[in-house]
C-alpha positions, 0 to 999 in steps of 0.5 A: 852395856845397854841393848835392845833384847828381843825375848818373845816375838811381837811387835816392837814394844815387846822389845826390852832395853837391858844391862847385859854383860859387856863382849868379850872378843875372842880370836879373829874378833874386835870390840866395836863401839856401835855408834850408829845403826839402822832397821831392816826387814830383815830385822823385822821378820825376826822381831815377828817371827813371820812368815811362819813358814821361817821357823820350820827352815834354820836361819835363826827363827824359833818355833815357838820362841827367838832364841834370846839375844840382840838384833840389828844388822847393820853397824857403823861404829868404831874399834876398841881393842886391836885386831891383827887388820883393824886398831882402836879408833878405826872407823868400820862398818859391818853387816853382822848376822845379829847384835848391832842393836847395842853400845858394844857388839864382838865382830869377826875381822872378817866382817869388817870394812874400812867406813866410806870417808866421807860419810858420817856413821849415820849415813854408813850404818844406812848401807850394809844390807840394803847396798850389798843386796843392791850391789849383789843383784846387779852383779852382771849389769854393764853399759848400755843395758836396761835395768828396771827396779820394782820398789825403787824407793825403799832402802835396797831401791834407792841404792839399786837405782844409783848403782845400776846408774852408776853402772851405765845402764838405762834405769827404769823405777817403779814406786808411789807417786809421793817418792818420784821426784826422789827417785828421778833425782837418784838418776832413774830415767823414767818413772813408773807410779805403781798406782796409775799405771802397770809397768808390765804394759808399758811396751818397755823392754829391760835386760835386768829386772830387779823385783824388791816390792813383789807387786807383780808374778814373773808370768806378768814381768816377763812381758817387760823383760828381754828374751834373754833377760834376768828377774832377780827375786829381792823380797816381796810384800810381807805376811803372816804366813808364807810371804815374802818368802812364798813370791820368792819361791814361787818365781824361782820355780817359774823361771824355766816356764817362763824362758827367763833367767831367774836369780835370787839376791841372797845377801844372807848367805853371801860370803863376801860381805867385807868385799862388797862393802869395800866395793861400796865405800869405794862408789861413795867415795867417788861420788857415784852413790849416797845413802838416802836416810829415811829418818833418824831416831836417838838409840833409846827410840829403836823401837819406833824405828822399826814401827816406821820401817815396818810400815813401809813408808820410808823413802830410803832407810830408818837409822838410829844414832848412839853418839860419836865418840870424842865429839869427832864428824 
């Protein structure tokens, strides 16, 4: 089968197309056809290796080198061989650890979920990591609160601000003047354009405050949170040495100097990925939120999927296509 396969870090012309042996699924796993996928940050920074600071911690990254293997952690695809809770031709969708960049990758059964019936694979591969961060930071959030979310635009902020909505809440949203009108049409309220204006003095007061671009310390966004308010650490402006991973850290550690809940959206370590993209599905299927798709690339131009999600422009999220099988919607 052909992937992309990732043998040094750098940017994403260092990534390789290769034939590579076909997975062979053991025990509790499924061959899936990828028919469509998407790019993260999250993939990024393991393209990069950075911030460095990732390679002293264990999650994946190598010191000097990435362990040789295949990216991408968002999949929307179809089963090939039978499992004991999913059959051949069953449509699903899965946030993988890694691998998703290829024709074929072996899934634990675990992993996977029924695909939302009324999306395409493009628009399914476009939820995992970006819908279950959101769906996780939200977690708590009921009627009659007020969310705010800093990078509304992005692909965890254009889920964030649909859920929070969907959820009942009152939504505020931070992001460039170009991505308002997107954002107003997802439901926010009342937009902030990071540019003109400091949300952190608009007078406001919010019970849940979402902070994905990282643009602002907790010290400076507790004055628009309630005194029993929640900041949830999402991400935060990408570096070279410590960042994101530094304004993550820094605001955990100021939580208790500032009186504010502070938690953090940990998609990665999460256990109940399969749950909440079953939760998912079911929101998409009421009509209640729809991935918002940035751009989509042809499988063979992965590489300028993640130069495009890696320039931070992208009002939703970058996908890329494989083809559907047997010609089906």
């Amino acid at each position: 089968m052909k992937a992309l396969v990732q043998r040094a870090y750098g940017p994403p012309d260092t990534l390789t197309w290769e034939n590579v042996p076909d997975p062979v699924p053991g025990e509790g796993e499924v061959l899936v056809r990828v028919c469509a996928t998407s790019v993260n940050p999250y993939d990024w920074h393991f393209l990069r290796g950075e911030p460095y600071v990732a390679r002293l911690m264990a999650g994946g990254f190598g010191l000097r080198r990435p362990p040789v293997g295949v990216l991408g952690c968002d999949l929307a695809g179809r089963v090939e061989t039978a499992g004991t809770r999913f059959a051949p031709g069953d449509d699903v969708y899965a946030l993988l650890p890694r691998g998703a960049h290829a024709e074929y990758v072996r899934v634990r059964e675990d992993l996977l979920a029924p695909m939302p019936a009324n999306l395409t694979y493009e628009q399914a591969a476009a939820m995992p990591m970006a819908g279950v961060t959101a769906l996780l930071a939200l977690r708590g959030t009921g009627a009659g609160q007020r969310v705010l979310v800093n990078g509304a635009s992005g692909g965890v902020g254009t889920f964030a601000v649909q859920l929070a909505k969907a959820l009942g809440a009152e939504v505020g949203a931070v992001c460039g003047a170009a991505d308002a009108e997107v954002v107003r049409s997802l439901g926010a309220d009342h937009v902030f354009d990071y540019r003109a204006e400091d949300f952190t003095r608009s007078g406001r007061r919010y019970d849940v405050l979402l902070d994905i671009a990282g643009s602002r310390s907790l010290f400076a966004c507790r004055r628009v949170l309630a005194r029993n308010g929640t900041f949830v650490a999402v991400g935060g402006p990408a570096g070279r040495w410590v960042q994101p991973a530094g304004h993550v850290f820094a605001a955990l550690a100021s939580g208790p100097l500032t009186r504010r809940r502070v938690v953090l959206a940990d998609t990665v370590a999460c256990q109940e990925k399969a749950t909440l993209l079953g939760e998912l599905a079911g929101m998409v299927e009421r009509g209640a939120v729809t991935p918002v798709i940035d751009r989509s690339y042809p499988f063979d131009d992965l590489p300028a999927a993640f130069a495009r999600s890696e320039a931070g422009h992208a009002k939703g999220k970058v996908v890329a296509t494989l083809g559907v099988p047997g010609g089906a919607a």
